[in-house]
Backbone as a ProteinNet text record, in pm:
[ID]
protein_1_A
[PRIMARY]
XXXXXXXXXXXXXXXXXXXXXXXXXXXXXXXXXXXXXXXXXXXXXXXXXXXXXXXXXXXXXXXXXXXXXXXXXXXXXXXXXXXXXXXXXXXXXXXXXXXXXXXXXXXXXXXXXXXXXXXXXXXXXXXXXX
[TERTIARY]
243.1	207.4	117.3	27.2	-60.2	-13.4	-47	-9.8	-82.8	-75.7	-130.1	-101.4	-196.4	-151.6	-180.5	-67	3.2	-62.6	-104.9	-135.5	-85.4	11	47.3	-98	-48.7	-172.2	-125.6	-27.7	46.9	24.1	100.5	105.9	-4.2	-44	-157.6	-121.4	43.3	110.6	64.2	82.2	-0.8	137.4	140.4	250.7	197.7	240.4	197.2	332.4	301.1	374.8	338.5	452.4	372.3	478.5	365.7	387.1	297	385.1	240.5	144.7	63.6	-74.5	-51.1	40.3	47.5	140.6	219.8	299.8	222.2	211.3	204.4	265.3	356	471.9	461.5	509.1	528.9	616	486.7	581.1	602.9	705.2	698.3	710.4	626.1	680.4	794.6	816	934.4	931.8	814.4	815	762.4	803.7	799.4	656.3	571.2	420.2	411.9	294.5	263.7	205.1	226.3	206.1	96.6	-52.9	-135.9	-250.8	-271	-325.3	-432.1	-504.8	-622.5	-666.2	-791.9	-926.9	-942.2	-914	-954.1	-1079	-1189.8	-1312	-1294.9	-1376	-1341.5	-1248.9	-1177.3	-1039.1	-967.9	-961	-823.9	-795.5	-676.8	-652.2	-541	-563.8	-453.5	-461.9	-340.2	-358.5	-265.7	-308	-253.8	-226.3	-120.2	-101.1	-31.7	-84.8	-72	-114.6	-33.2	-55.2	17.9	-75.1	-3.9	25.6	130.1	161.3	37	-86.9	-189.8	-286.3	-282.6	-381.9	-393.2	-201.5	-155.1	-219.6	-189	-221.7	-316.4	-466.7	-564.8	-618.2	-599.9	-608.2	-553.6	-455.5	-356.6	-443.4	-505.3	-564.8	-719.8	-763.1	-893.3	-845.3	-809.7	-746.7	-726.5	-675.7	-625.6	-741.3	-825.5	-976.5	-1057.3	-1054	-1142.5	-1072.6	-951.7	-908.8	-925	-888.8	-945.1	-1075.9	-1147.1	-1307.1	-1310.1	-1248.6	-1292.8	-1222.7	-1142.9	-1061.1	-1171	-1259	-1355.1	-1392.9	-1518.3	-1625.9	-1593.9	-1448	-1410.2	-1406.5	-1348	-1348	-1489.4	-1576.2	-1719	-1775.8	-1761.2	-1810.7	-1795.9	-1669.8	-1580.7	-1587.3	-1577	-1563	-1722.2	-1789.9	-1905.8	-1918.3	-1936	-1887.8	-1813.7	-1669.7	-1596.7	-1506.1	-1536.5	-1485.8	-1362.8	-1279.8	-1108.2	-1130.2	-1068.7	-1096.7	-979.5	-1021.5	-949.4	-853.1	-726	-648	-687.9	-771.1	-828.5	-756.1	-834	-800.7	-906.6	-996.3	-1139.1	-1196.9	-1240	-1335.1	-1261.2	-1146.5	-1123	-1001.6	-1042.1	-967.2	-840.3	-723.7	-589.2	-485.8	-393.5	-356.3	-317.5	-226.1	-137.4	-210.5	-145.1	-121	-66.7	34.2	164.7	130.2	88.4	15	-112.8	-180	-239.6	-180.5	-96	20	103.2	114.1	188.6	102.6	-18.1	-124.5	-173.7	-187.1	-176.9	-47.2	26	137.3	170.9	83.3	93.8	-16.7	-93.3	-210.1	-219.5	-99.6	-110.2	-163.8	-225.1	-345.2	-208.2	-288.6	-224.5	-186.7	-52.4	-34.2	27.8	24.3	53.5	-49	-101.9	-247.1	-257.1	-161.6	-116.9	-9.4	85.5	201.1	175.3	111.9	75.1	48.4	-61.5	-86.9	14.9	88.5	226.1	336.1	317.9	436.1	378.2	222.2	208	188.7	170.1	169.1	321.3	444	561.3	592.4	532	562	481.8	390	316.5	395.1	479.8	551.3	666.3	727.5	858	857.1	696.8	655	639.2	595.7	540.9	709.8	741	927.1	998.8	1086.1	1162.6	1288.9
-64.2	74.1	122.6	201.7	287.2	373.3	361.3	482.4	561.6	702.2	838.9	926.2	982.1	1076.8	1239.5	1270.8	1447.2	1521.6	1659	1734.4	1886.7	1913.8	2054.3	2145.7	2205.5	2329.3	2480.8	2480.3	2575.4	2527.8	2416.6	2374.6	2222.1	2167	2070	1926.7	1900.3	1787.8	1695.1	1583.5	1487.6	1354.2	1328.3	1268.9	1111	993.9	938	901.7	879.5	841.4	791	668.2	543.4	593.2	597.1	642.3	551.9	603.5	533.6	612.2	581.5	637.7	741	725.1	845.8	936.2	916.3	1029.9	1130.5	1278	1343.4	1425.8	1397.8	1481.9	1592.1	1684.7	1825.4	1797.5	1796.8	1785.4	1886.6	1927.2	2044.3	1978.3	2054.6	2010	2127.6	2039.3	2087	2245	2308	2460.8	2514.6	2455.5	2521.8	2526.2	2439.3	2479.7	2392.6	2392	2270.5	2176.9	2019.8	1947.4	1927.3	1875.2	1860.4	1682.1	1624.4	1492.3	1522.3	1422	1370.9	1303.6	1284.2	1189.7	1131.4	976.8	900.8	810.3	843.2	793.9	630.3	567.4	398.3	301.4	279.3	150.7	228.5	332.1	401.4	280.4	290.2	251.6	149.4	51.8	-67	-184.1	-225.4	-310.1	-408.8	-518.7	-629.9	-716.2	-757	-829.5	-967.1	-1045.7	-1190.4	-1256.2	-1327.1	-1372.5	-1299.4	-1265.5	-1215.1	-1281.8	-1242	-1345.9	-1334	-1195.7	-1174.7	-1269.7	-1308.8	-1382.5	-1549.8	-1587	-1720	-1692.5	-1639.5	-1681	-1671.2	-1619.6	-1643.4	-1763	-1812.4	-1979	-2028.2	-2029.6	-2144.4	-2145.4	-2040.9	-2046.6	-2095.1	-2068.8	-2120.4	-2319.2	-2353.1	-2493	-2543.9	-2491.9	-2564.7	-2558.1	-2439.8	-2473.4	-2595.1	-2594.4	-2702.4	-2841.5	-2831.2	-2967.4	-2995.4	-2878.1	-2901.9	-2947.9	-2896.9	-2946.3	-3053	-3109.7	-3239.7	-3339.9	-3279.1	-3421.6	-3438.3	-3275.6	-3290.2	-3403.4	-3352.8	-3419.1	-3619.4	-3631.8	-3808.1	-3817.8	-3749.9	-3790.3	-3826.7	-3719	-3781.6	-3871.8	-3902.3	-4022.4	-4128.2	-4138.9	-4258.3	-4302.5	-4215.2	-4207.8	-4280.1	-4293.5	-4329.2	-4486.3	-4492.2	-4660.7	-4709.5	-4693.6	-4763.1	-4838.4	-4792.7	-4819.8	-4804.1	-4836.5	-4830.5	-4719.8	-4606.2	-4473.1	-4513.7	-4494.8	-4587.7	-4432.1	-4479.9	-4379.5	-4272.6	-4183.2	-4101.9	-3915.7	-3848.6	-3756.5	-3646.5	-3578.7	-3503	-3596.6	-3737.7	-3842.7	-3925.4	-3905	-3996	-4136.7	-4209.8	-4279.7	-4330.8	-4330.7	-4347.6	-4505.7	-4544.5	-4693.3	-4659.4	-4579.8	-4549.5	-4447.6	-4392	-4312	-4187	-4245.4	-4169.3	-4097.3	-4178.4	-4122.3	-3996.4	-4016.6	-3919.8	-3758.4	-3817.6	-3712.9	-3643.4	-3692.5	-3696.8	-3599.4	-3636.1	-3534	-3433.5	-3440.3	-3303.8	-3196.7	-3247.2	-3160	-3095.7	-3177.4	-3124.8	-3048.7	-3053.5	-2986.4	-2882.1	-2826.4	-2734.9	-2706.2	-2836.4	-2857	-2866.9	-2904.5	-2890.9	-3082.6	-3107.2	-3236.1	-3288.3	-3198	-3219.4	-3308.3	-3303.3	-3409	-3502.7	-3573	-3730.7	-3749.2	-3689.8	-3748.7	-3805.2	-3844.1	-3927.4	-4057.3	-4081.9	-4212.5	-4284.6	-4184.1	-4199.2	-4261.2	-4259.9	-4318.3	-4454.1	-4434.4	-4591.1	-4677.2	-4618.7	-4726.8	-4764.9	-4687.4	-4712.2	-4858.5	-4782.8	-4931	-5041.9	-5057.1	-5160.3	-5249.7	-5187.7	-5222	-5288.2	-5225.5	-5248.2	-5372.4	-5443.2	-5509.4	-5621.5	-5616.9	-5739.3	-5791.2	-5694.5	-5724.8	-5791.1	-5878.7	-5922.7	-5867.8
324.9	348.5	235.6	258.3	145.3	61.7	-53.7	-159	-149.8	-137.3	-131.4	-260.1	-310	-440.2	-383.6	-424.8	-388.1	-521.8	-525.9	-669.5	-621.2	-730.6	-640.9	-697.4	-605.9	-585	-727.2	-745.5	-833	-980.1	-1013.3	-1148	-1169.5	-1078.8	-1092.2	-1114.9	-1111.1	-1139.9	-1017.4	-1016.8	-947.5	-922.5	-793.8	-736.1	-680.7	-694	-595.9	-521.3	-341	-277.5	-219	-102.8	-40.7	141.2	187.5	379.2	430.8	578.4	693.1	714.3	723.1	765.9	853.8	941.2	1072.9	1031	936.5	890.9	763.2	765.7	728.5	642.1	524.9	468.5	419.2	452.9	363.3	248.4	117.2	12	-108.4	-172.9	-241.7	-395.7	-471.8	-606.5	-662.2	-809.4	-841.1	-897.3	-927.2	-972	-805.7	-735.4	-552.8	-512.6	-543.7	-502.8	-404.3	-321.3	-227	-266.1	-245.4	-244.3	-166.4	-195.7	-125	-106	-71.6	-65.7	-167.8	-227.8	-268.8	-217.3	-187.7	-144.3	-288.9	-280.6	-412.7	-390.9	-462	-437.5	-522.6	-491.5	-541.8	-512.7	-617.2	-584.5	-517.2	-417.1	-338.4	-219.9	-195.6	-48	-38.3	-27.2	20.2	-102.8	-190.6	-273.4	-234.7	-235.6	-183.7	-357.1	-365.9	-515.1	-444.1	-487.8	-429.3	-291.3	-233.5	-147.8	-11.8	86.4	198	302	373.6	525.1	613.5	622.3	685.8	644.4	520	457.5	517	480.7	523.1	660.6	751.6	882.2	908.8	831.8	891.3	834.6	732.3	658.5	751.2	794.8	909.9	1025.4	1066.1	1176.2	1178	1046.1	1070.5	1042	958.1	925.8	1106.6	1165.2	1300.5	1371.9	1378.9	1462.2	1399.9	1238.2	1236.5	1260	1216.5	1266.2	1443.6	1498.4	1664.9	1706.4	1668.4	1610.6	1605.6	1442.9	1424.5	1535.2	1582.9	1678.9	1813.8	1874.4	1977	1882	1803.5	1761.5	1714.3	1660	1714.6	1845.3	1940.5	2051.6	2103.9	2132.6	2156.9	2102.8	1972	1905.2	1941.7	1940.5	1979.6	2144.4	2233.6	2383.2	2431.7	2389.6	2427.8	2352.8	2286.7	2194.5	2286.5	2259.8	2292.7	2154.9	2095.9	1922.8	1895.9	1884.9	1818.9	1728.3	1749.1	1692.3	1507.4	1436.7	1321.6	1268.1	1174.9	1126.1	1067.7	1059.2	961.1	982.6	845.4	866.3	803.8	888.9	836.3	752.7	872.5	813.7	711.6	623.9	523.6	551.6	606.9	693.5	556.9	675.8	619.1	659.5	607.6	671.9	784.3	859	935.1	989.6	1106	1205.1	1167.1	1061.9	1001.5	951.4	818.1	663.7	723.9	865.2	878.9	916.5	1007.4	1017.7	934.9	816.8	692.6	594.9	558.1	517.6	563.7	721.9	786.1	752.2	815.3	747.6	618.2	507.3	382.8	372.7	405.9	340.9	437.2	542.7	636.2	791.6	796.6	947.6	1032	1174	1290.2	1305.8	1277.1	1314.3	1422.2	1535.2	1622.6	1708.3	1673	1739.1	1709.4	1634.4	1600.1	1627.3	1698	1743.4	1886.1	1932.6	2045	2009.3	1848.5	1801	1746.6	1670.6	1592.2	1666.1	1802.2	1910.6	1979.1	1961	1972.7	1904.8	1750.9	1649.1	1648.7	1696.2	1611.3	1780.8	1920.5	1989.2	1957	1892.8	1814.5	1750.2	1661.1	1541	1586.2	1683.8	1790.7	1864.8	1907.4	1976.3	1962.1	1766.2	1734.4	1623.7	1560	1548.7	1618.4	1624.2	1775.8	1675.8
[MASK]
++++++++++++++++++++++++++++++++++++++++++++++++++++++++++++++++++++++++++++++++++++++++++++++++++++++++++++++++++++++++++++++++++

């Protein structure tokens, strides 16, 4: 919510308080005068100190378009070749399937887009095991 600064109109004392935007308070100071808003020219308005959940989610969201992206842009590459699409992850190819899945997840991307490879490397593994 925004901090707003109050100045009574009587004695000139200066209040800050934090509301919603749509609420309006009648506020009195303490020698009974009215409480009235200021217009703060410059740094006024909304201060954000650290990291916000608004912030996280628009990083999360741009991270998952480009990883969506990059999975089009292998697919076309690859789909036309005919090339064994190799373990990678934004080009930096990895041993496993896993390990790509594994770095997605850490670094926040969408790793849901390797759990399809991840189930056939593991019948690979299953296959050549007796």
């Amino acid at each position: 919510m925004p901090t707003y600064d109050y100045k009574c109109i009587k004695c000139g004392e200066t209040q800050e308080v934090i509301h919603k935007m749509s609420e309006s308070p009648e506020l009195s100071c303490d020698c009974g005068g009215k409480m009235v808003r200021q217009i703060v020219l410059g740094d006024g308005g909304f201060i954000i100190k650290g990291g916000s959940s608004s912030i996280h989610w628009k990083e999360k969201k741009l991270r998952t378009k480009m990883n969506e992206e990059a999975g089009e842009r292998m697919k076309k590459k690859y789909r036309d070749t005919g090339s064994k699409i190799t373990p990678n992850i934004a080009g930096v190819r990895q041993e496993s399937w896993s390990d790509c899945q594994k770095l997605a997840k850490e670094s926040g991307m969408s790793a849901e887009s390797y759990q399809p490879l991840v189930d056939r490397e593991k019948k690979k593994i299953q296959v050549v095991r007796p």
